[in-house]
N, C-alpha and C positions, 0 to 999 in steps of 0.2 A: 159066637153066642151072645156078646154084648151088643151090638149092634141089633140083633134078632127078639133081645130082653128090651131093648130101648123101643121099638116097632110094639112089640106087645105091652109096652106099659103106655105109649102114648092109644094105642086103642083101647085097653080097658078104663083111663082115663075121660075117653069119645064117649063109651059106653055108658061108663057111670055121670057124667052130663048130664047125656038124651036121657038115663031112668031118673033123672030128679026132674025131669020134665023144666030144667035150662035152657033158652037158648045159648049156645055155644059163640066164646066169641075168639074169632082168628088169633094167634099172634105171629109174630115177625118169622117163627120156623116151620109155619104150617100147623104148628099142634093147636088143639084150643084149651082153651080156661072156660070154667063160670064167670058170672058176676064175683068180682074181688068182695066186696060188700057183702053178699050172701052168707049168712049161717043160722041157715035151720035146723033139726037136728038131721045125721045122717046124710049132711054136706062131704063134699068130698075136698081135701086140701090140694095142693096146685104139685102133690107129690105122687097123688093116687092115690092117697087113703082115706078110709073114713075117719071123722072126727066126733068126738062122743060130744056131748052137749054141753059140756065144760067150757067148749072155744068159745072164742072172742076175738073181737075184730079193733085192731089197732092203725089206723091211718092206713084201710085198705087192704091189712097184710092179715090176712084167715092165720090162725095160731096153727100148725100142725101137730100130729104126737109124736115127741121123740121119742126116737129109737137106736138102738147101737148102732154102730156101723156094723154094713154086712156086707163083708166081702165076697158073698155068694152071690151077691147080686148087684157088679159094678157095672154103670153105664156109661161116667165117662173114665177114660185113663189120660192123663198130659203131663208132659215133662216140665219144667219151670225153670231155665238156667240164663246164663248171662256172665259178660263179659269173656270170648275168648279171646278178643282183639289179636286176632291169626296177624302174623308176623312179630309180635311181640319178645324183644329183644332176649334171644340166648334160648328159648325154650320152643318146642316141638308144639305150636300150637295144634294144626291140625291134628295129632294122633292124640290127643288129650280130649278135643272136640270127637271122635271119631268112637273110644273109648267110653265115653260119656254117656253117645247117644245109644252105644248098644248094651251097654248096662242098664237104660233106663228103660230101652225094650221088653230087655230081659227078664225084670223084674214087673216089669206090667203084663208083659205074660203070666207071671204064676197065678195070677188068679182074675186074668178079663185075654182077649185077644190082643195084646198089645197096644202099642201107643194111640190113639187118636189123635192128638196134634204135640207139636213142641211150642209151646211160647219160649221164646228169648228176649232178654231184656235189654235189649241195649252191647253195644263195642262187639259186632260181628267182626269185624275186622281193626287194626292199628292203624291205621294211615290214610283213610279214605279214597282209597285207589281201588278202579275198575280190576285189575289182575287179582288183587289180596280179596273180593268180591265174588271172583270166578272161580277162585279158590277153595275160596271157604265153602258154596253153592256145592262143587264136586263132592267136595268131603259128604256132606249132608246125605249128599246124594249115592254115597259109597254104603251107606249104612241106611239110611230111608229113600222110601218111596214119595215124593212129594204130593203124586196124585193120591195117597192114601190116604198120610199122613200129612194134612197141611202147619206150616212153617209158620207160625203167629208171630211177628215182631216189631219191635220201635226200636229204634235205632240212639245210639252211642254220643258219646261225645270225640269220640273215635271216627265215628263213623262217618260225620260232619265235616264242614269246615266252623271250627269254631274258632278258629282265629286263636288257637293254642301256637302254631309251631310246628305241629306234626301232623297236618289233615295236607291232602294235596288236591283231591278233587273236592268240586261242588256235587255231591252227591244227596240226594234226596230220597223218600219213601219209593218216591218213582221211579228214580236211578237203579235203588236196589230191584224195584220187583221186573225192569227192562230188563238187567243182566241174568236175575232169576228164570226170567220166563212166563208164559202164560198159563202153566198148571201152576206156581204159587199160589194164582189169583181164584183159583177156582168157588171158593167158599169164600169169598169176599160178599158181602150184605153190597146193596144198594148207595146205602147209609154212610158207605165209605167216603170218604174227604182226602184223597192223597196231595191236593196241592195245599192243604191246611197239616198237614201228617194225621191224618187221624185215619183208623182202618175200625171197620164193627168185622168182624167172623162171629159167625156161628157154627159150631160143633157140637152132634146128638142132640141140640136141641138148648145148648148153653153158649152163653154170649160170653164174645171176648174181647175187647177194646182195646185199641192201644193208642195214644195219644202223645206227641215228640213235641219238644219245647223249642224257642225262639233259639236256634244254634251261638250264636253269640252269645248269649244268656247261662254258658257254662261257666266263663271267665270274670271272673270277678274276686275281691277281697273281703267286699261287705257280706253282711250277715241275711242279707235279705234275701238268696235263695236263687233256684234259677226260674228263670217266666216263661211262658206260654203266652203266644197270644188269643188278644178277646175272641176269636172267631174258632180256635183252636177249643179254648172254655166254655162256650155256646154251645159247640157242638156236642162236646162229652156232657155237660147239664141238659138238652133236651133229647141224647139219646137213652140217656139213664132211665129220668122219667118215663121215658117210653118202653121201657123193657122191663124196669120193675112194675109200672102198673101191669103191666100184659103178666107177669110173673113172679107178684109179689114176693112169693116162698122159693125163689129159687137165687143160688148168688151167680154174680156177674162179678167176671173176673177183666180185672184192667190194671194193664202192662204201660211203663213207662218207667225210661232208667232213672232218672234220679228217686233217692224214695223222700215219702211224702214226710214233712220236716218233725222231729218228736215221735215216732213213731217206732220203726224196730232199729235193733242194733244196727249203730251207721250212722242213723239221721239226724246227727247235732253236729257230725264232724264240720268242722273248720281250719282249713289248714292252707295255706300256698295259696295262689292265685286262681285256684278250681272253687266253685260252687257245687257242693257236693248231695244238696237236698231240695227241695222246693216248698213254697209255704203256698203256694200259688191255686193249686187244685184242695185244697182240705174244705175250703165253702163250701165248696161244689158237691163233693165225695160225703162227707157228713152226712150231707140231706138221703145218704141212701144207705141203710146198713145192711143191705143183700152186699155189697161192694167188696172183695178182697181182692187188694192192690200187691202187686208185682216190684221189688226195685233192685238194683243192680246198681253200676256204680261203683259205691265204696268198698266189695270186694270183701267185705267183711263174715269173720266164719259164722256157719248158720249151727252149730254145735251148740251156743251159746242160747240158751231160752230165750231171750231177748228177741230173736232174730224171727220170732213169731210175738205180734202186739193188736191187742183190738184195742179199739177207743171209740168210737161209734161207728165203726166198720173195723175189719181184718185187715191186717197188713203184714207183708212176710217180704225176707231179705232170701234174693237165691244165691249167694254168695259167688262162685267166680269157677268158670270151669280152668284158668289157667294158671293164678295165682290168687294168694288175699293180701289183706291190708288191714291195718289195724288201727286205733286211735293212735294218737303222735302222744310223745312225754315217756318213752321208757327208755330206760339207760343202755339196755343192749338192744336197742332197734334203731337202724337209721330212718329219719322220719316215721312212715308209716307202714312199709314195707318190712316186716322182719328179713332176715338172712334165708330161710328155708321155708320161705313166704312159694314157690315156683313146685315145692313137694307136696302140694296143695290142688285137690281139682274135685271140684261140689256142688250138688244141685238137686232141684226138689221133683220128685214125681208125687202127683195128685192123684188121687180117687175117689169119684162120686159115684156114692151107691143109689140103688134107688128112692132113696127115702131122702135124697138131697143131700146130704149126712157127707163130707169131704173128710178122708185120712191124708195127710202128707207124710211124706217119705224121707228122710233126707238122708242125701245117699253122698256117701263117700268113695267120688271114683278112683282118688290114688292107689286104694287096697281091695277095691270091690266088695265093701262092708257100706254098711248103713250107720249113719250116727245117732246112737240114744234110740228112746223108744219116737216110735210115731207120734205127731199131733193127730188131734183128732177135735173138729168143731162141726158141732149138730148144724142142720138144716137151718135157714132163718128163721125166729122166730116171732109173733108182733109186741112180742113184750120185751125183746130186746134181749132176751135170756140168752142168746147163743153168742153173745159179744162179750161174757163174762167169763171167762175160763180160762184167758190169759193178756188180764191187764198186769198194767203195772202194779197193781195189787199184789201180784205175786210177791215180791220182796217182803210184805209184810209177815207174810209166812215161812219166811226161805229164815237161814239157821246160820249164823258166822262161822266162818272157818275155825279151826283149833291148833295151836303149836306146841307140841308134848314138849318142849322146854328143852331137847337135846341139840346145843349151840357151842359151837367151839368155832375160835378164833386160830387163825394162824399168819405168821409172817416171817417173810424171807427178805434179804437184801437185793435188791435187782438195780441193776447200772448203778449204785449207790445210793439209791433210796432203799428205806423198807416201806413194802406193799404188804398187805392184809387181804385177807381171803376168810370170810365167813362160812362156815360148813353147819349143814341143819337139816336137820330130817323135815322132809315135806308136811305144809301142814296139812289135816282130813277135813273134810267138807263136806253137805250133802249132794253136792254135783262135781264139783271142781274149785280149786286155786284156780281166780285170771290172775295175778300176781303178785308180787311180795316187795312191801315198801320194810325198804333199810336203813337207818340213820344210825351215824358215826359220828357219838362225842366225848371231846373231852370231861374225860369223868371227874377232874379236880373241878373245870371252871363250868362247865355244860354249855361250853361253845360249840354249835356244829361243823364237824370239819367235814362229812361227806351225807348227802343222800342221794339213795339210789330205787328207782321204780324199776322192777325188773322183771320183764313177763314172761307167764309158764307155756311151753308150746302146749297148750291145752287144743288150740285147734286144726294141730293133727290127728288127734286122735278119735276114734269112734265110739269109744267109751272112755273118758279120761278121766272119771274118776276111781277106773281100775289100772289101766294102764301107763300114768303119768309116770314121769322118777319121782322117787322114795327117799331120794337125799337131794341137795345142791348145794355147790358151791360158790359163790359169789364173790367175783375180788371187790376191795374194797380201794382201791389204789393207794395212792400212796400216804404213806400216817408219818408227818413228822414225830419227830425224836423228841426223847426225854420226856413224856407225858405214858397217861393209861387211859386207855379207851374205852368208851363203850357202846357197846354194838345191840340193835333192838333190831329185831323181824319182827313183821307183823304179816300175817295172811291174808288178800281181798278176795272175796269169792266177784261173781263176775255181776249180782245185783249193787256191790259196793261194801259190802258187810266185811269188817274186821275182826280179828282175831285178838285176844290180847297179845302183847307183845312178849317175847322168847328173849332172854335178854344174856351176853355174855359180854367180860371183860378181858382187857390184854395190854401188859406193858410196852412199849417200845423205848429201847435203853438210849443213850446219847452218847454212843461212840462212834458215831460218825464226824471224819472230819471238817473242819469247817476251813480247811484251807482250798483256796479257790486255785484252780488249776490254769494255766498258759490259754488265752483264747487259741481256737483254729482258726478264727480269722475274724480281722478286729477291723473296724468302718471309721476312717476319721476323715473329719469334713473342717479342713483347712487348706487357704490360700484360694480358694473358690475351686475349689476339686475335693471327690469323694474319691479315697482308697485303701484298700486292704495295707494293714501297715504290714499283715504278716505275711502275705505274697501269697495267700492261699487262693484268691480270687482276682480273676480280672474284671476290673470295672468301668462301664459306659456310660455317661453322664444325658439323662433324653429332656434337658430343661429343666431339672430340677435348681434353684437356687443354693448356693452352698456360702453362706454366712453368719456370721455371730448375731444372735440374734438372741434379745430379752425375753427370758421364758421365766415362769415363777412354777414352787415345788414348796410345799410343804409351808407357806406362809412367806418363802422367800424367793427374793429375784434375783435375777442372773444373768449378764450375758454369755453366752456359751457359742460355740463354733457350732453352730448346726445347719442339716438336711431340710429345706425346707419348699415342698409342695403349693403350689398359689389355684392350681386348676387341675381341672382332670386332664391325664397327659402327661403328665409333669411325672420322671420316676428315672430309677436308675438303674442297671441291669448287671447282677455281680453272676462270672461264669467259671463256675471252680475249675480248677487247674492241674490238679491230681485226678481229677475224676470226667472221664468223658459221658455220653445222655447212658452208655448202654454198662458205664461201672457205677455208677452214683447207687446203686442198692446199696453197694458196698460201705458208702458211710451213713446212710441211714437208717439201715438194718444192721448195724454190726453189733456183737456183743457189748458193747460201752454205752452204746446210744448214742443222744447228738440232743445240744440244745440252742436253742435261740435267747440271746436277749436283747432288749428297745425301750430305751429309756425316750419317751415322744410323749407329743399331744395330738390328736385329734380335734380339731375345732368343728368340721363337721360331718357330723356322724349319721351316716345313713347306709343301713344295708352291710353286705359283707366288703370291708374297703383294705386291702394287702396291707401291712407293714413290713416285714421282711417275709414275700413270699411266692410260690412257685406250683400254683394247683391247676394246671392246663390236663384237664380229666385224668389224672392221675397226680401223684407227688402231694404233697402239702405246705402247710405255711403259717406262720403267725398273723394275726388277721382282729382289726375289730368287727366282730360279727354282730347279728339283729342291729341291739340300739344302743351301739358300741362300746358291746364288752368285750374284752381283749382275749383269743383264742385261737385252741391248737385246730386248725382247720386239716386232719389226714383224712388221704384217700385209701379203703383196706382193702386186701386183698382177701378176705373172706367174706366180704358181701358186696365187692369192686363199686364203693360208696364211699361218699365221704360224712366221716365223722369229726363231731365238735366237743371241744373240751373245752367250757369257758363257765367262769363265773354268775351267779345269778345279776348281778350288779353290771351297772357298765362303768366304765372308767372315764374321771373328767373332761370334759371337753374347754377347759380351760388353763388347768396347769397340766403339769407333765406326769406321764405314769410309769411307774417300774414294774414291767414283766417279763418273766423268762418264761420259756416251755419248754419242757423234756419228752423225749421220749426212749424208749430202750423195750427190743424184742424181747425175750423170754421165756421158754419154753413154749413156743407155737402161741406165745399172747404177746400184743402191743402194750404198752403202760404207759400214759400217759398223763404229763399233770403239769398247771397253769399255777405258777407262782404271782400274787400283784402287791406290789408293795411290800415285798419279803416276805409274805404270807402266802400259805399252801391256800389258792382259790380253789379249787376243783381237779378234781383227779378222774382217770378211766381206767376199764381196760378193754382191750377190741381181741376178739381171735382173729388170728392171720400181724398181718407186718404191711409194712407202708407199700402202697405198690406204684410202680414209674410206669410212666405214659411209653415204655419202649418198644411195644408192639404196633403203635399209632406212629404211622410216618409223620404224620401231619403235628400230632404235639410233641415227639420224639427232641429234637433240635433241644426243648424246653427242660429237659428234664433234669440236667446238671447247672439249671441257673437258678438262681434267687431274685426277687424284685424288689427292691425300695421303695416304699410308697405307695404301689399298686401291684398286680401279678404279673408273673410270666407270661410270654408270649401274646396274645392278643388284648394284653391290657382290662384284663375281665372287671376287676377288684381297686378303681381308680381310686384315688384320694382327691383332696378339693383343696383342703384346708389344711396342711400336717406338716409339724416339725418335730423333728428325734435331734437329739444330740448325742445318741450312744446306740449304736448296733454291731453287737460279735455274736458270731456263731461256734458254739464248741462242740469238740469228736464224744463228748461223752455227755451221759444224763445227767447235770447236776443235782447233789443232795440238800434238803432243805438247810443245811447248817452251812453248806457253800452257797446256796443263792442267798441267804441272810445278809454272810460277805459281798456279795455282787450289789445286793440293795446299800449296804452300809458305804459302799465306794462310791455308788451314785448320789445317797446323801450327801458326800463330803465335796462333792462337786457344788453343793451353797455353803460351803464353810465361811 
């Protein structure tokens, strides 16, 4: 019937023309238009309808009458998804892709004949290999018809060789549509450009573009975005022009994975060595506000209102049929990946009714629900009305979360610290909690001793602001002794808006002892050899220096017996002796814990660089991390990631610094916490326990060793520039009142 509605409205369109007595003028899909310019009364718009004498003509564009969307009369239906990247580590990509497309079938049945085409945006495949390509092809092919339904796509960073690490073929627009086939191409325009990447389709009568950037142009740090080249941006600026003048009143939809920079949820990210957005096409795209742009990518959930933005065109986020990602900076997410980021799989189905008039969909395939209600954006307009309904203006209307004030504190002793746990009823919102910033101070002095950004799985769910938890709890790690604390929640909804703060207090008493216990294995670096004085470790010396050498501490100098690193290379290799690669859980997961301490310098600091440590994709290690702040670098076995406990600050790169790091299991939690200078820097907690590389043949060997000065095994984590004059490792988690002692013995080393 939709295809039969779309025949009958481009002829009554012919008709009503030839009765204005127009010549009729072609455009690119066979239908014709009037003169764009024309508006007498009793003109007809570029949607089929008459227009009362109200209209007016704005750079071309005849003003149409809105009207609702009417789903009794859809002409085009298309899916909008991205990022399966099929083979992607641990997860079933194909039955996720496979499940996706027949739910989006399924629901463009209920009210048109089903799909008309899928655009996808980018990362068909992980690895840019022809098999993971033929693959993915099959799948498609399991569940559509391609000659029916055509495949509209721009390709990944994935998909590419972009000179990441993980592409293997030079695979191009061309590569993909060889292994595709010759029905892919069938609806390909003229206007196509594949050795530029650029494809035009048309579909019922609507243009679809998609447009691939300079592949090397993913990888970078800078802020500048990824490029396209000039011939690349020619082509999309004079094919626009040419489709909006032929079709003022109608949008033209253009696909390309990074999304356009400022735009929807996603497009500011900055994080690692990926360019995650482009600044590159907005000149371009601006000049056309028929334009709603496609981007993929960042993975990001489309639950989130954000994830629809106009600014002088539409832009929309299809979030990720296999997993999401979220912005970086929260306390329980490693990087940008949550933990239960893969129980995730989303993407938008479109509807254009006859009246131009687009409802999107967005559809939730984990559970076969849709999330929130529909968007809905009127037809183009020439006054630009239909670009208004969801700017960033929104925020200014949106309403701060609220915290009914029910906050309680708890704490328990764990490996000999006491850890804190915050318990609060969720706060209400008029959409959702994105999550809850937490600060921990002392309530005598108002020093901060922890904060914590903590997000709500809001983008699992289909409706989350019904079905979110109603309580949480939050550790707070560990809270030195003898003080009262005080603990503030506050609520972020996901425009930014705050809550007041929810505020509770809590003593922690000081009877903990502060006597320091026998190291498990003590490092002394005298007679020009480094060794375990307590025999707990055997150690191999790979060049490191081993002499007295003038170090200053606290205003004073020293010579002292030390470790001392001149080049990358340079490190020593301690392999405990109690514990083989396949028992060592044994002493780092045991109920006591295990701590490190390194009294060292750093002179140059760059990147994450080992001080006593052992992180060959699995195990962890004390480490100056970023811009060399000293931290507990674990690998968890609840999101098989590594996480960082370290300090906001980094530690001198001139005198010497005192740190320990604890850790101790827990009740199904890791607890983690970085002492500097005898002070609590930073504390965690991770679900799961430390996990060993012992199912890897390949880093296995590594798992029961420690490294001085750089990592285990392959040397990952060099040093340059570094002397320690004190490294012991102990079987249990020290308590802040005994690392005080550990700090105060290493003081007395400038007596």
């Amino acid at each position: 019937m939709k295809k039969i509605l779309a025949l009958i409205l481009a002829a009554a369109m012919l008709f009503a023309f030839a009765a204005c007595g127009k010549d009729p003028t072609p455009t690119t899909d066979g239908n014709v238009t009037t003169d764009p310019t024309a508006t007498t009364d009793g003109n007809t718009t570029t949607d089929g309808n008459t227009t009362t004498d109200d209209n007016t003509t704005t750079g071309g564009v005849v003003t149409p009458t809105v009207t609702p969307f009417d789903e009794e009369n859809i002409v085009l239906s298309f899916a909008a998804i991205s990022d399966t990247q099929h083979k992607y580590s641990g997860i079933d990509t194909l039955a996720k892709f496979a499940a996706a497309l027949a739910q989006l079938d399924a629901a463009a049945m209920e009210n048109s004949d089903g799909l008309d085409a899928i655009l996808f945006v980018g990362d068909l495949v992980q690895n840019a290999q022809t098999t993971q390509v033929e693959e993915f092809r099959n799948t498609y092919e399991s569940v559509i018809n391609p000659s029916a339904v055509p495949l509209i796509f721009s390709l990944g960073n994935h998909d590419v060789d972009c000179e990441a690490g993980y592409t293997y073929e030079k695979l191009t627009m061309e590569s993909f549509y060889n292994i595709f086939g010759d029905k892919y191409r069938a609806y390909e325009e003229a206007t196509s450009d594949l050795s530029i990447g650029c494809t035009h389709t048309i579909v019922n009568g609507y243009h679809f573009l998609c447009i691939n950037p300079i592949d090397k142009e993913y990888i970078g740090t800078d802020a500048g975005g990824v490029l396209y080249s000039d011939a690349a941006k020619n082509w999309l600026d004079t094919t626009l022009a040419k489709i909006t003048a032929e079709n003022p009143g109608q949008y033209v939809f253009l696909n390309t994975h990074p999304m356009l920079y400022d735009t929807t949820y996603g497009s500011t990210l900055l994080t690692g060595n990926h360019r995650w957005y482009t600044k590159d096409l907005t000149s371009i795209v601006e000049k056309y506000p028929q334009v709603v742009t496609f981007g993929g990518h960042t993975h990001f959930p489309i639950n989130d209102e954000r994830s629809i933005m106009q600014t002088k065109f539409t832009s929309l986020g299809c979030g990720s049929v296999t997993y999401l990602a979220i912005e970086n900076g929260y306390s329980n997410v490693s990087g940008t990946v949550p933990g239960d980021a893969s129980q995730s799989s989303a993407g938008l189905l479109l509807e254009v009714d006859k009246h131009g008039n687009i409802r999107i969909t967005r559809m939730n395939f984990a559970d076969g629900t849709t999330f929130k209600d529909a968007w809905e954006i009127s037809a183009p307009q020439a006054d630009g009305s239909h670009l208004t309904k969801y700017t960033k203006d929104r925020a200014n209307s949106n309403k701060a979360p609220e915290m009914n004030g029910n906050v309680k504190i708890s704490t328990t002793v764990v490996g000999g610290n006491t850890v804190g746990a915050v318990v609060f009823d969720a706060g209400t919102d008029d959409d959702f909690v994105h999550h809850y910033e937490v600060k921990v101070t002392n309530a005598s002095t108002g020093a901060v001793v922890n904060q914590i950004s903590y997000l709500t799985n809001f983008y699992l769910h289909s409706n989350p602001k019904e079905s979110m938890p109603k309580t949480y709890s939050i550790s707070l790690g560990a809270l030195p002794t003898g003080a009262e604390y005080k603990v503030e929640v506050v609520a972020v909804d996901s425009w930014g808006a705050k809550s007041a703060a929810a505020t509770a207090t809590a003593a922690v008493s000081a009877d903990l002892t502060s006597v320091l216990p026998d190291a498990y294995g003590d490092f002394d670096f005298v007679n020009g050899e480094v060794k375990d004085v307590k025999g707990k470790f055997s150690v191999s010396n790979s060049g490191a220096s081993i002499a007295a050498t003038s170090v200053t501490f606290a205003g004073k100098t020293a010579t002292l017996d030390a470790f001392n690193v001149a080049e990358k290379g340079q490190f020593a290799t301690a392999t405990f002796n109690d514990y083989a690669p396949e028992d060592i859980g044994k002493f780092y997961n045991s109920a006591t814990g295990f701590s490190f301490e390194a009294f060292y310098v750093n002179r140059a600091q760059a990147g994450t660089q080992g001080i006593l440590c052992a992180t060959e994709y699995g195990g962890l290690g004390l480490a100056t991390t970023g811009a060399g702040k000293p931290g507990l670098c674990t690998y968890v076995t609840s999101t098989k990631s590594y996480k960082y406990t370290n300090p906001a600050t980094a530690a001198s790169a001139t005198d010497l610094t005192h740190v320990v790091a604890t850790a101790v299991t827990y009740e199904g939690k890791l607890y983690t916490a970085i002492y500097v200078n005898g002070e609590l820097a930073a504390s965690n907690t991770f679900d799961g326990q430390v996990y060993l590389p012992v199912e890897n043949a390949k880093y296995y060997p590594y798992a029961n060793t420690l490294t001085l000065g750089d990592d285990s095994g392959a040397a990952r984590f060099p040093m340059s520039n570094f002397t320690a004059v004190d490294m012991k490792v102990y079987d249990v988690a020290l308590n802040a009142n005994q690392v005080k002692t550990a700090y105060d013995n290493a003081c007395a080393l400038f007596n």
